[in-house]
VOGU-3710 file (C-alpha; in Angstrom, 3 decimals, decimal comma):
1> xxxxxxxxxx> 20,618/162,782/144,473  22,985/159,982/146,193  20,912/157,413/148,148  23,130/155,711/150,238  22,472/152,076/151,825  24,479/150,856/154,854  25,727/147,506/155,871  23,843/146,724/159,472  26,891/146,685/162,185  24,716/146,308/165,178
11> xxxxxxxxxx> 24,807/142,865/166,697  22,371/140,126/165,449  20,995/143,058/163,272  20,186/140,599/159,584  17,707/143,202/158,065  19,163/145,425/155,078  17,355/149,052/154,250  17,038/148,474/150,761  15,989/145,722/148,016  16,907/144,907/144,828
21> xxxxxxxxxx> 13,123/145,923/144,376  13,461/149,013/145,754  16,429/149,862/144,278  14,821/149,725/140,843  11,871/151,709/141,840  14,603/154,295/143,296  16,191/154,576/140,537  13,271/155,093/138,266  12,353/158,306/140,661  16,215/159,267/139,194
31> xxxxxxxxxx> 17,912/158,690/142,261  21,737/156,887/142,284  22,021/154,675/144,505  24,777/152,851/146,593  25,075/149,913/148,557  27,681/148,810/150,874  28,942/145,795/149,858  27,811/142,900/152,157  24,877/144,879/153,398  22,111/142,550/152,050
41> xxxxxxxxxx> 23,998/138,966/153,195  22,462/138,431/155,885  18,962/138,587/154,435  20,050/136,349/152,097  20,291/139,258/149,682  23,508/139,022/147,190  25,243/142,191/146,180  25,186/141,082/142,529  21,344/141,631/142,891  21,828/145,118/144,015
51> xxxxxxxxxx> 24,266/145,846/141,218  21,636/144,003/138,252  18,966/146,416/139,912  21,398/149,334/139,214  23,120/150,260/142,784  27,075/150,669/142,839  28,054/148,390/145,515  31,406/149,558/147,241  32,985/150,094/150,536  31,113/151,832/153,414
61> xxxxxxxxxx> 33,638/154,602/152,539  32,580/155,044/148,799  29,340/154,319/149,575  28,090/157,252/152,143  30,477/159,985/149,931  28,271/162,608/148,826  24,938/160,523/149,793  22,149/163,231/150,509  20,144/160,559/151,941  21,165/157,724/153,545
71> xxxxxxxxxx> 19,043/154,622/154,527  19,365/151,965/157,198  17,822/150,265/159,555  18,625/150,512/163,119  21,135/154,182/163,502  24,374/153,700/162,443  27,435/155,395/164,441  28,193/158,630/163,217  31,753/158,022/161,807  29,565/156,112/159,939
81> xxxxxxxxxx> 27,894/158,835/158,031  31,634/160,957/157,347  31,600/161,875/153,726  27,607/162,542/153,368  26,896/165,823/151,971  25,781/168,772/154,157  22,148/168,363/155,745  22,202/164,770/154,596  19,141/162,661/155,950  19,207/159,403/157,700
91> xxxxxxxxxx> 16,150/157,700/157,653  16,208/154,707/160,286  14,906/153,408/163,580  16,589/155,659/166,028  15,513/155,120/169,659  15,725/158,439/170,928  14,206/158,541/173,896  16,533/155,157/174,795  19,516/155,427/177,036  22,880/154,939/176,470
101> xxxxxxxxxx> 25,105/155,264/173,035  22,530/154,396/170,996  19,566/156,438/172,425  19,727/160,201/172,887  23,656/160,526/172,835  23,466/159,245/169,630  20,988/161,789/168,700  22,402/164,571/169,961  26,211/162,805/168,037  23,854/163,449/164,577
111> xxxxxxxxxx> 23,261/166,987/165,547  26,943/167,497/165,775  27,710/166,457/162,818  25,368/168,535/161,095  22,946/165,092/160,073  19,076/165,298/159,743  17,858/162,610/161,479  14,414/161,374/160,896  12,831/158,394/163,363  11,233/155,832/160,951
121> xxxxxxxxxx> 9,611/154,577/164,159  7,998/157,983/165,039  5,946/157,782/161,929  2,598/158,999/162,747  -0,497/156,922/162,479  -2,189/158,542/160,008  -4,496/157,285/157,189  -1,467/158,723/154,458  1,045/157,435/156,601  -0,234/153,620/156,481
131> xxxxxxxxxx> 2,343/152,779/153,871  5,399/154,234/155,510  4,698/152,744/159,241  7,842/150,907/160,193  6,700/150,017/163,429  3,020/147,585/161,999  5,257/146,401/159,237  7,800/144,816/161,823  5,160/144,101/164,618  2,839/142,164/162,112
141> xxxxxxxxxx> 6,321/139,621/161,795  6,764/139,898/164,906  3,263/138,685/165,935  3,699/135,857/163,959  7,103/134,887/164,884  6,331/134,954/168,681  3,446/132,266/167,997  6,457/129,860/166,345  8,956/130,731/168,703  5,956/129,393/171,146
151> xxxxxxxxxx> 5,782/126,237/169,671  8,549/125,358/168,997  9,588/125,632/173,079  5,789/123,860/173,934  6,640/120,436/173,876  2,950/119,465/172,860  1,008/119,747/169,936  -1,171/122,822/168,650  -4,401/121,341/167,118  -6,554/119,318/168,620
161> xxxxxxxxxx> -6,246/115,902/167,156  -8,674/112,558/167,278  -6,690/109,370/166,677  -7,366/105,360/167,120  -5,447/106,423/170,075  -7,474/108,975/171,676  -7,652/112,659/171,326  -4,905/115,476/171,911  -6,314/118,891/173,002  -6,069/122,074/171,222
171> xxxxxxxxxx> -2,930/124,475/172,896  -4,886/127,008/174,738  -3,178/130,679/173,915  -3,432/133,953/175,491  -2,178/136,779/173,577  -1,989/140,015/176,304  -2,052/143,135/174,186  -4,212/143,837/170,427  -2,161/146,174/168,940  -0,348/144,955/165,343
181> xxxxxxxxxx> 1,450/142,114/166,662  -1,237/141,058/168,815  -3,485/140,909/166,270  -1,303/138,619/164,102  -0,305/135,994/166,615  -4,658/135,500/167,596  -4,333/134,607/163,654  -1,156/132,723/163,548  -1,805/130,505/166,426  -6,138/130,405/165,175
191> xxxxxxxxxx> -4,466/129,323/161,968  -1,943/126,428/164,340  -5,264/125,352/165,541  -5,134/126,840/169,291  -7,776/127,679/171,177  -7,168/131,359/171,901  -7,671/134,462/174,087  -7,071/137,587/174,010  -7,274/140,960/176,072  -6,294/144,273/175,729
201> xxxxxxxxxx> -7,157/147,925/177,731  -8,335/149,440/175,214  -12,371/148,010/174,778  -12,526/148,901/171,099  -10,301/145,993/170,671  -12,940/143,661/171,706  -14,348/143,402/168,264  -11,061/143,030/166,678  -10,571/139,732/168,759  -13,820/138,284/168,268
211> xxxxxxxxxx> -13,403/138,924/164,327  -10,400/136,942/164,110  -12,214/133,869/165,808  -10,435/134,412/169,536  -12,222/134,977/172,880  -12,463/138,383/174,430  -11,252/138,885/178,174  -11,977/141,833/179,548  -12,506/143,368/182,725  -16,259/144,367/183,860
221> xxxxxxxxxx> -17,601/147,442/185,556  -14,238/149,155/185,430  -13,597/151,657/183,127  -10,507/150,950/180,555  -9,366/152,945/177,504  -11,787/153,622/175,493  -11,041/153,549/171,863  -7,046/154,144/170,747  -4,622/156,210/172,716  -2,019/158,476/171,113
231> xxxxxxxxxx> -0,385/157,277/168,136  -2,951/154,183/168,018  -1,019/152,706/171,368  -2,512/152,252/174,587  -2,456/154,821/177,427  -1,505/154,104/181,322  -4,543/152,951/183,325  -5,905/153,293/186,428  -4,692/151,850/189,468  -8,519/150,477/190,023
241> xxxxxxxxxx> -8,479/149,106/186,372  -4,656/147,282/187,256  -5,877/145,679/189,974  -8,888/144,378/188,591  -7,088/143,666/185,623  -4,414/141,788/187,149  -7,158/139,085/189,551  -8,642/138,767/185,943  -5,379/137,307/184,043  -4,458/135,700/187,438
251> xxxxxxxxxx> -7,868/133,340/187,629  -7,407/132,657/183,326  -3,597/132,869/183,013  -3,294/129,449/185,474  -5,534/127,401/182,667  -3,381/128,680/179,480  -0,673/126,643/177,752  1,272/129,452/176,093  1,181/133,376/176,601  2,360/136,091/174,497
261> xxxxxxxxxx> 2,893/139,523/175,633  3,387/142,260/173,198  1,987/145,638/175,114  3,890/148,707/174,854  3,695/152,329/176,135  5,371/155,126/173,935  8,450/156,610/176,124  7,812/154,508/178,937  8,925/151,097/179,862  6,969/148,457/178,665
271> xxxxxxxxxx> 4,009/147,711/181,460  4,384/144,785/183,747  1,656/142,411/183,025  2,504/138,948/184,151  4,115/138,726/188,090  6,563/135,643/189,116  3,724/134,553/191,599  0,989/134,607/188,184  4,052/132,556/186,209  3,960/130,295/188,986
281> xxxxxxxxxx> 0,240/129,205/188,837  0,933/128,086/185,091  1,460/124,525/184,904  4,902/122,870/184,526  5,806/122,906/180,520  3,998/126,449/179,893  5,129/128,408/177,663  5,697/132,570/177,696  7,145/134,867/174,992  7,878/138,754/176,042
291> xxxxxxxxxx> 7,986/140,816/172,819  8,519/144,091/174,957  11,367/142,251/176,796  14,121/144,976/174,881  11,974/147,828/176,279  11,649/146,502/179,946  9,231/143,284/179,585  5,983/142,839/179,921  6,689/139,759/182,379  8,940/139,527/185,331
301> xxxxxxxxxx> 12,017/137,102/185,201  11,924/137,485/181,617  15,857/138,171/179,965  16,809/139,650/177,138  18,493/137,613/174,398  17,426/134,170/176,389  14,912/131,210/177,093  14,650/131,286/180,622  12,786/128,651/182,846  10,832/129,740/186,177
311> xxxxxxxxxx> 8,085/127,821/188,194  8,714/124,762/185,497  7,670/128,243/182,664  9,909/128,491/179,721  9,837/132,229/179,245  11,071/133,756/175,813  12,454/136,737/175,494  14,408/136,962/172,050  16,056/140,210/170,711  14,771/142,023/167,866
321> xxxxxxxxxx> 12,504/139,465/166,787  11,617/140,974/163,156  15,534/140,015/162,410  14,657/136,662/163,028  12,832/136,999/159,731  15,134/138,664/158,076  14,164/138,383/154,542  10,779/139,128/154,877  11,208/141,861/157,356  13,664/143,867/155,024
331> xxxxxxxxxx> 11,373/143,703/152,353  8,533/145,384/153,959  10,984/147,739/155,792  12,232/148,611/152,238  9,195/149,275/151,123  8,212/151,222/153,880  10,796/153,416/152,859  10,747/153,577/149,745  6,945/154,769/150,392  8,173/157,522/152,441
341> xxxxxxxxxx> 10,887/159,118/149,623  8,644/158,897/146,743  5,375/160,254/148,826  8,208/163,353/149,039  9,960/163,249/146,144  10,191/166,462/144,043  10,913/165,857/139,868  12,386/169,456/139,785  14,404/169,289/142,961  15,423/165,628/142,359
351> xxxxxxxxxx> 15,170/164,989/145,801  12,338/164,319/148,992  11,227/167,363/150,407  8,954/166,817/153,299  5,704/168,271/154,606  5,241/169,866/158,390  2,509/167,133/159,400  5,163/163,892/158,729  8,541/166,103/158,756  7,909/167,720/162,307
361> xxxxxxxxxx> 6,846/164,147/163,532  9,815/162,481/162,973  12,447/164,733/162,315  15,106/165,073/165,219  17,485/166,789/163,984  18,804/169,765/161,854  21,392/172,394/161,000  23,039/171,231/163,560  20,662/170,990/166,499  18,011/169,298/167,984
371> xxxxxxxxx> 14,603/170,397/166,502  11,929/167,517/167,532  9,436/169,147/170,272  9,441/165,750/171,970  12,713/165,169/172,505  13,087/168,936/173,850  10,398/168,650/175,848  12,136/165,811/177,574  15,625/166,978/178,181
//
């Protein structure tokens, strides 16, 4: 079987499916493999690696012809994927539940053209699964990322330090949200030397922040989420547990130096946790970085693609933050796919042949229509 590997065409996109690592361990399953040429570039990934770790590297033309699976990162267009053989997969992060070109349309596009599509990113959470989750690979950079992209727009320092001088005070960081990249940035900005915070709506979490050396704050004597809510994400609460919730951040938010929002709701748009009037009790030279700004923000005023300032705030809301790391971020991608084909593969068949638990999780499409109950359910 053909494995094809694209070259990334959506803008800012640096992250490449595939490498040269996984490409060898591909090949040992007895796979060929094909890269388009340029795809790894950007990740600082040469395509004289790919061809010393035994991938053709050739024109996106050459390289989808006859692929029965083809890998990538975010969806490609369909034109793309001309020249695959019948039933080919494509294994990427899809979006589709999003709007627009690249959401469902694009989806439905696949069906058409007669492509199964699987949704890297609808991966359950599942002990067997652990090794093929796209979505805590990417969040656990992301986590970290956020915490530099924080400090590098705080115009003070992190640790507390004593000189001859006098003494500097520790940065004191809220992180709004435990889930994977949550978690990391309590560590990353522990490890900076911050003083740091944490809450979340689900109360299980509140062991997970105190284990990692960060203060718990939760609301008292109203009932969250208790434990993890589908998929390991948090549900929607109550409108008593919002309100509560939000006089809570309000009387701690106006003492922090830096906050980092990272909570996210499966099919809905990312939950509004920080107001302009909550931005404006933070002093002048604060510092707040939205990692659900792409699905709707988590904080109001925040912009897509920009550094914003509001109330004297800086607020951060950078695009596909894993990219910013692209190296790193491709290789555990890769791996997280690689993972997935040779939990599948089949010696006899020479090829992945999925299971119902994983394959009617993620698969969207096939034989030429839409199959996933989710996105049917939906429509």
């Amino acid at each position: 079987m053909k494995i094809a590997v694209l070259r990334e065409t959506a803008d800012g996109e640096k992250r490449v499916a595939a490498t040269p690592e996984t490409v060898r361990k591909l090949v040992a399953l007895g796979a060929e493999v094909a890269v388009e040429a340029g795809a790894g570039t950007a990740a600082g990934i040469a395509d004289a690696a790919f061809a010393d770790a035994g991938a053709r590297v050739g024109d996106a033309q050459a390289t989808a012809a006859g692929a029965g699976v083809v890998l990538a990162v975010q969806g490609p267009a369909p034109a793309a994927l001309a020249g695959t053989a019948p039933g080919a997969w494509l294994a990427a992060i899809l979006n589709p539940t999003g709007a627009g070109e690249a959401g469902r349309a694009r989806v439905d596009a696949y069906a058409a053209a007669g492509i199964e599509a699987l949704a890297m990113e609808w991966m359950p959470r599942i002990t067997r699964a652990q090794s093929m989750d796209v979505l805590s690979s990417q969040s656990n950079l992301s986590g970290y990322k956020a915490v530099l992209d924080a400090a590098a727009e705080y115009g003070r320092a992190f640790p507390m330090m004593m000189t001859a001088a006098g003494t500097i005070p520790a940065a004191r960081v809220f992180v709004m949200g435990v889930g994977v990249a949550g978690l990391q940035a309590i560590a990353t900005a522990r490890r900076l030397g911050a003083q740091v915070s944490a809450t979340d709506v689900r109360s299980a979490t509140r062991e997970q922040i105190q284990s990692l050396g960060a203060k718990p704050i939760f609301v008292e004597g109203v009932a969250g989420i208790e434990g993890e809510g589908a998929g390991g994400y948090a549900g929607e609460t109550s409108a008593e547990y919002q309100k509560a919730q939000a006089a809570l951040v309000s009387a701690h938010i106006a003492k922090q130096d830096i906050v980092v929002t990272t909570a996210l709701v499966p099919g809905r748009p990312a939950p509004r946790l920080l107001s302009d009037a909550q931005l404006a009790s933070m002093r002048a030279g604060s510092v707040v970085v939205d990692l659900a700004v792409e699905q709707g923000g988590n904080v109001e005023g925040a912009v897509a693609g920009e550094v914003v300032e509001r109330h004297g705030v800086r607020v951060v809301g950078h695009r596909n933050v894993p990219s910013r790391l692209a190296a790193d971020a491709s290789a555990l991608y890769a791996r997280n796919l690689y993972n997935f084909l040779s939990a599948f593969w089949d010696k006899e068949q020479g090829r992945p042949v999925l299971d119902a638990e994983i394959g009617d999780a993620i698969r969207l499409t096939r034989d030429g229509a839409v199959v996933s109950p989710r996105l049917l359910q939906s429509a």
